[in-house]
C-alpha positions in Angstrom: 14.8 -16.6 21.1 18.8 -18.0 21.1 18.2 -20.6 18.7 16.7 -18.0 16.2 19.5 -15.9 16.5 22.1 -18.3 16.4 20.1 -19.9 12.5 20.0 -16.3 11.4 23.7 -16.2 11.6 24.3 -19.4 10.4 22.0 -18.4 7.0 23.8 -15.2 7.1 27.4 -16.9 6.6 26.1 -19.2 4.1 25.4 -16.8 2.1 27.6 -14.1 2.4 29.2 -15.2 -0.6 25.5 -14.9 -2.9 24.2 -11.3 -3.2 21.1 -12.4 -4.6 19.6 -14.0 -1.3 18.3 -12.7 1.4 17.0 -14.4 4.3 13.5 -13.3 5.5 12.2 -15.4 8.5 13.6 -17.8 10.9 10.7 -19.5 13.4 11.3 -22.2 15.9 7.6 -23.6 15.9 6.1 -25.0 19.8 6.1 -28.8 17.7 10.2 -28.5 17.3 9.6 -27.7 13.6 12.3 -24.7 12.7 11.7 -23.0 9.8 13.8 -21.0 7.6 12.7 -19.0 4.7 15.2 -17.5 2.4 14.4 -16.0 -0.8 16.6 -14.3 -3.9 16.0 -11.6 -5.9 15.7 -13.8 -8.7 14.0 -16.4 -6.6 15.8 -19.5 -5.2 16.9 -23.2 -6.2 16.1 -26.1 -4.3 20.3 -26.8 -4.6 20.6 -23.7 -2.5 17.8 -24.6 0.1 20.0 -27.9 0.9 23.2 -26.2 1.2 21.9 -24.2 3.5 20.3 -26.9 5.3 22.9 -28.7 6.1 25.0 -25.6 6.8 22.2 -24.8 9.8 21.7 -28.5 10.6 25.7 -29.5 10.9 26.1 -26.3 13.2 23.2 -26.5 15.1 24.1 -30.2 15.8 28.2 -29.5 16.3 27.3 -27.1 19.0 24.0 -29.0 20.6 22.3 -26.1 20.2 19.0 -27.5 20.1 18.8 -30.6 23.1 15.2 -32.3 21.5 14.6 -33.9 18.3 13.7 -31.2 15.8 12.8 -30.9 11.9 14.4 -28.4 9.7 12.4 -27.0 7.0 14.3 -24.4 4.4 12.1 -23.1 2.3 11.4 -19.9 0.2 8.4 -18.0 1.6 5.0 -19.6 -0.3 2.5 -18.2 -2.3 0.5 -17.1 0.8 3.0 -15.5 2.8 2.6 -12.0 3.5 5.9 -9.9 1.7 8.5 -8.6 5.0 11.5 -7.3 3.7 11.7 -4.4 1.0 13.5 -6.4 -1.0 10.4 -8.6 -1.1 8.7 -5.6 -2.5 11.3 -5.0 -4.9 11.2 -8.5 -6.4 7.3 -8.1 -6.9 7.3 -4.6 -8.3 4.8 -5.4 -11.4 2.8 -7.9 -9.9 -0.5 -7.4 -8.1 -1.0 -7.4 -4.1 -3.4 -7.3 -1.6 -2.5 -4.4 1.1 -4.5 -4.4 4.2 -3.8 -0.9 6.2 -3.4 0.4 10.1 -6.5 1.8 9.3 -8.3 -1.3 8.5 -8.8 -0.6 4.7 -8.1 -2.9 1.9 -6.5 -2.1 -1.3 -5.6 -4.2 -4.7 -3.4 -3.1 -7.2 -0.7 -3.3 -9.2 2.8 -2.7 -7.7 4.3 0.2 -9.3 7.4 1.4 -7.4 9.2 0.8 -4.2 11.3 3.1 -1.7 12.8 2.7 1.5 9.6 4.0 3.2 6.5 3.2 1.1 5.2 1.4 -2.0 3.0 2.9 -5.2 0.7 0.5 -6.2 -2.0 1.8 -9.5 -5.8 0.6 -8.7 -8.4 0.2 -10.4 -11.2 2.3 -9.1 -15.0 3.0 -9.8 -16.7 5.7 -8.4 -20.6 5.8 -8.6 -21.9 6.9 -12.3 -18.0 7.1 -13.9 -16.1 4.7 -16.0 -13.2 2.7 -13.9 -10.0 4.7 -13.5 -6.1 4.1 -12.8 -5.4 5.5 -9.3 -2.0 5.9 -7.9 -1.8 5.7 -4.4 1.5 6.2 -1.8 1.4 4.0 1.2 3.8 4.3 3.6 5.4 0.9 4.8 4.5 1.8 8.4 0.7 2.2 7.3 0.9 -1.4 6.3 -0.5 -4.3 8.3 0.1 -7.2 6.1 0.8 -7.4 1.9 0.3 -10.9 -0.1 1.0 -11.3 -4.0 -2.1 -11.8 -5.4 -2.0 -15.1 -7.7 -3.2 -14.7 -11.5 -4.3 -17.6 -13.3 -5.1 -15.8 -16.9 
């Protein structure tokens, strides 16, 4: 869609100047709701969220880019949100996700390492009659169907 396009590049801009963010998902919702997420590698503020708001919402509105009554949401991604981008991965490394595969297998594990093609994650695994054991498994990125951050309340 334009519109998407047109808010990517508008996020892009805003923060060419900040390294640290990225921006991972624009959506223009069938209810008129856009939504931006935008995350950093060391998360993100709420300050930054605005500026970028109203860096989308002036442009958008200087160039009548969208011709109904819309809401703008800027947001990082939430707790539920399956990980996109690598650097999403990267930013996670240590933490434990849920992977659902091509395949339709599930794995859980801890998130050991990330390339440009595949993550390591280390799982805990009991086989019939042995004691649990640490397994390291590859998976390629393109094996993936969907990855969430599993939430620890311990």
């Amino acid at each position: 869609m334009q519109v998407e396009k047109r808010v990517s590049d508008l996020v892009a801009e805003k923060i060419a100047d900040r390294p640290d963010l990225f921006l991972v998902d624009v959506k223009m919702l069938p209810n008129n709701k856009l939504i931006i997420h935008v995350d950093g590698d060391q998360g993100i503020s709420i300050q930054d969220c605005v500026a970028i708001s109203r860096h989308v919402g002036f442009h958008l509105e200087e160039e009548n880019a969208i011709e109904t009554a819309y809401n703008l949401e800027v947001s990082s991604p939430g707790v539920g949100e399956p990980l996109k981008l690598n650097r999403q991965y990267v930013k996670n490394v240590g933490r434990e996700l849920a992977v659902k595969l091509q395949s339709g297998d599930k794995k859980e594990g801890k998130l050991i390492a990330v390339t440009d093609d595949a993550i390591t994650i280390e799982e805990q695994v009991k086989e019939k009659g042995k004691k649990l054991q640490l397994v390291t498994s590859q998976i390629a990125l393109n094996d993936i169907i969907e990855t969430k951050v599993l939430i620890s309340f311990k």
